[in-house]
N, C-alpha and C positions, 0 to 999 in steps of 0.2 A: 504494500500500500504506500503509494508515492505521496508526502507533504509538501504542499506549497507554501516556502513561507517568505509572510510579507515584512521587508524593514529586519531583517534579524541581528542583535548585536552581537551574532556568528566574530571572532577576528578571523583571518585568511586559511589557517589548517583546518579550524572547526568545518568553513565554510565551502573546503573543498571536500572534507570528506562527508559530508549531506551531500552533498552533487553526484560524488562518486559512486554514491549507494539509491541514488536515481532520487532525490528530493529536485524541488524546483525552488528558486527564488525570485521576489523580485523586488525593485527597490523603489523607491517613489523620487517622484524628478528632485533633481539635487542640481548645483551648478552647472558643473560640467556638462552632464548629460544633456542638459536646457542648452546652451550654449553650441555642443555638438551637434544638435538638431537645429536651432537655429541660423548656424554654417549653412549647413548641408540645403533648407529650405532657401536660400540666398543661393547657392551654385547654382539650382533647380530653378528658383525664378529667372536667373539668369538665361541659362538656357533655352526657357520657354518662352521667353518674351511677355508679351501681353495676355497671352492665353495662364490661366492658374493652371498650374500643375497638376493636379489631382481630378480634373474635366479634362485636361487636355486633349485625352484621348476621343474625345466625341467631338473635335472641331479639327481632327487632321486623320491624312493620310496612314493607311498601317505602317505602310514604308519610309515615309518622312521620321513617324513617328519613332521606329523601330533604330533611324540615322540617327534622330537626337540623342537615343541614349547611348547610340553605340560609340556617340562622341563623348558626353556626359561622365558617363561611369570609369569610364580608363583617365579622366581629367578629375574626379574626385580622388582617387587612388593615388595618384601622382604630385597632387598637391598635397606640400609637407604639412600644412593645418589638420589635415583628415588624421593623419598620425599622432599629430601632437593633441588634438582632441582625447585621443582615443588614451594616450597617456595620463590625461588628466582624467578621463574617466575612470579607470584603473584604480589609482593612486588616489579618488576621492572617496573610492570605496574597500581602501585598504589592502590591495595587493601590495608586497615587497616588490620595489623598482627593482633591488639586486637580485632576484630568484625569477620574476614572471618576464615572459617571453611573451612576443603578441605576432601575430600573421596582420595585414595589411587589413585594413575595415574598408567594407563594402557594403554599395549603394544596392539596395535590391526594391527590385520594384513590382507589383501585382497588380493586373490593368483588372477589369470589369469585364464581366461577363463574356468571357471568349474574346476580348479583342484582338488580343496579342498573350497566346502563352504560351509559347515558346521560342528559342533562340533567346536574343539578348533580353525579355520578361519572362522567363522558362521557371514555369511553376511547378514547383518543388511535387514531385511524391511521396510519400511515405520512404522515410529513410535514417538511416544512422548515418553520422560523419562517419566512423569507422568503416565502413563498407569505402570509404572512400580512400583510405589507407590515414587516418587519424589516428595518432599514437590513445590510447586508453586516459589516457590523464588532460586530453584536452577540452576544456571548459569554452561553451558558447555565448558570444553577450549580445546584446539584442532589444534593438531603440527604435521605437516609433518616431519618424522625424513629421508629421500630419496627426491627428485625430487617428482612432483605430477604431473598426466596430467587430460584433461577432462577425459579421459575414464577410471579413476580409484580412482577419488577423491572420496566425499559424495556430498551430496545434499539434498538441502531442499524445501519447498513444503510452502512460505510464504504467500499465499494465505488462506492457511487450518488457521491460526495462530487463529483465533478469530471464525472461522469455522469446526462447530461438522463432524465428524469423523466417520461413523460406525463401529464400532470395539465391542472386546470380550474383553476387559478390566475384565471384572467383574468377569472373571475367573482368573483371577492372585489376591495374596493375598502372600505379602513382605516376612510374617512371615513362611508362606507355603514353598515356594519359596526357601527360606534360609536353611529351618529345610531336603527338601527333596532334592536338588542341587550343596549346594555350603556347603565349610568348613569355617574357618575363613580366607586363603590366598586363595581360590579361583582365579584364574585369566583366565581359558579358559571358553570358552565356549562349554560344552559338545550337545550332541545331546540330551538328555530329557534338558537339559536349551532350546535349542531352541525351542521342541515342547512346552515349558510352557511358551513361551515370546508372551503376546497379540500381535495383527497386526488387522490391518482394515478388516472389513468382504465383502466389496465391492469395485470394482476397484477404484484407485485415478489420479484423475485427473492431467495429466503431461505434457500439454502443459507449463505453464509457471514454469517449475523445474527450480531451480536455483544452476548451478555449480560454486563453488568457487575452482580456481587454483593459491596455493602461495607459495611463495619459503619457503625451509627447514628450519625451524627454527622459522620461523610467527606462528601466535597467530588468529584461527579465536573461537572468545566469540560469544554464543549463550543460549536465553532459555533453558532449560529441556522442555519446553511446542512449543518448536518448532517441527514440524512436519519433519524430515529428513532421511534419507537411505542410503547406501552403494551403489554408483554405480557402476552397474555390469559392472567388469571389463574386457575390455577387450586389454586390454593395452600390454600385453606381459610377464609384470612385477610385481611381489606381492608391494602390497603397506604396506610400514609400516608408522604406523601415533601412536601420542599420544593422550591420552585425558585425563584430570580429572577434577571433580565437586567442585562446591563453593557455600556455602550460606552465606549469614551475619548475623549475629546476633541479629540485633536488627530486621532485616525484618521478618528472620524467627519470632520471636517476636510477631510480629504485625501482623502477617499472610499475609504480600504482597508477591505479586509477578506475575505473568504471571495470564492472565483466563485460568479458568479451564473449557473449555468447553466439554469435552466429558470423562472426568473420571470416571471413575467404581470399579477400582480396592480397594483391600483393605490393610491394615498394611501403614507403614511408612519407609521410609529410612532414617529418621532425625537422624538415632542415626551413620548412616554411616562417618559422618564428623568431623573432629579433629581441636583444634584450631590450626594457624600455629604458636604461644607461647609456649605453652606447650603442645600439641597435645590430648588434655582432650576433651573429648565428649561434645557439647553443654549441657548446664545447662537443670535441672530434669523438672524446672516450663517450659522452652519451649519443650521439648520432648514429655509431658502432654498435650501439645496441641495439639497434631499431633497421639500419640498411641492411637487406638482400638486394639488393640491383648491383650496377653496374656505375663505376663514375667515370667521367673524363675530363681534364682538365676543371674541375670545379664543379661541372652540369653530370646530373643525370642522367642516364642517357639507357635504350633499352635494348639486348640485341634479340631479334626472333632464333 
């Protein structure tokens, strides 16, 4: 039985291991967080001009529309504010700068009723980061930068948490992945990413799906080994939300973190996360614990 809790004055070990054992948290808008959404809603108005962002989709082209983000999103990622955000988001909510690692934060966005959901709006199914080659110990954060309702949030499936999965996992492989979809700024999601993203191979069970609705600027922390999905929106209005990953240091370490009960996949994402000090790749001897592939000159790289 998964708790959700709100506000908790968990400090950072407490607070990873209620994660790890599949609890949810979440936290109510605090500075940062406000701040980091109010960025992000300013890159977006920019982008969109005169049209609001959240209609925008019912007064343009799919294709126009589908260009603006695919400019949008690799130009949020790449400006160093998105980062430095993301650090103070962390660091307001008591991660150790010296221990937590962070992956790049990303603009995601869920249009309304069919307009666009796939490619670069490619709405999420039911899935575990781990299927995705996510070390066990990585923690998800996750910010409404708009209003949220039930019929356009996410959702998760906390029952599945310690309960296997059937899926195709074991056709994904990190190093593949990288080498045949994505560049180093990557930030959409194309249509061969999504036919190469594992999903369950049998229906899942959705009576007790669990939708979280919180205001702009809040913090809901979750597993990578949680089972979650984009709910299909039918709200009226694209949903734009934030997300990005964290590991610690010493857990990655010690190889804690969530069970892994229905993993397949192969390669590693360990090398994806940067101190929030000096932004350096976790250390050689933990990366070693986690690499099966192949490396060359610094890149991943996969051979058939």
């Amino acid at each position: 039985m998964a708790t959700v809790y709100y506000d908790p004055e968990f400090d950072d070990r407490a607070r990873r291991a209620r994660l790890y054992a599949g609890d949810l948290i979440v936290y109510s808008p605090r500075k940062a967080g406000l701040e980091f959404a109010e960025f992000t809603r300013t890159l977006c108005q920019e982008a969109f001009g005169e049209r609001t962002p959240e209609s925008a989709q019912h007064s343009m082209d799919v294709d126009a529309y589908a260009a603006l983000l695919g400019d949008l999103k690799p130009r949020f990622i790449r400006d160093e504010r998105s980062a430095e955000y993301c650090k103070r988001v962390l660091a307001e909510l008591g991660c150790d700068p010296q221990e937590t690692y962070f992956d790049v934060p990303r603009l995601r966005t869920s249009t309304s009723d069919g307009y666009l959901t796939t490619g670069i709006a490619f709405a999420w199914h039911p899935h575990r980061d781990t299927w995705y080659s996510a070390p066990p110990s990585q923690l998800n954060w996750w910010i409404p930068v708009w209003p949220i309702r039930s019929d356009n949030t996410m959702c998760f499936y906390p029952h599945y948490f310690q309960k296997p999965v059937p899926n195709d996992s074991e056709r994904y492989n990190y190093y593949t992945h990288n080498a045949q979809h994505r560049g180093p700024h990557i930030a959409k999601m194309t249509k061969a990413d999504a036919r190469a993203m594992p999903g369950p191979t049998e229906p899942i069970e959705t009576s007790s799906e669990l939708r979280l609705v919180v205001p702009v600027g809040a913090v809901i922390v979750f597993s990578g080994a949680q089972l979650h999905a984009s709910v299909k929106n039918t709200s009226g209005l694209t949903r734009f939300s934030l997300d990005f990953r964290t590991v610690n240091r010493e857990d990655a370490r010690a190889k804690q973190g969530a069970p892994q009960v229905d993993v397949h996949c192969g390669g590693s994402a360990i090398r994806d996360y940067r101190s929030m000090v000096d932004g350096r790749q976790l250390p050689e001897d933990i990366v070693e614990l986690y690499h099966d592939g192949d490396v060359e000159d610094g890149q991943l790289v996969f051979r058939g």
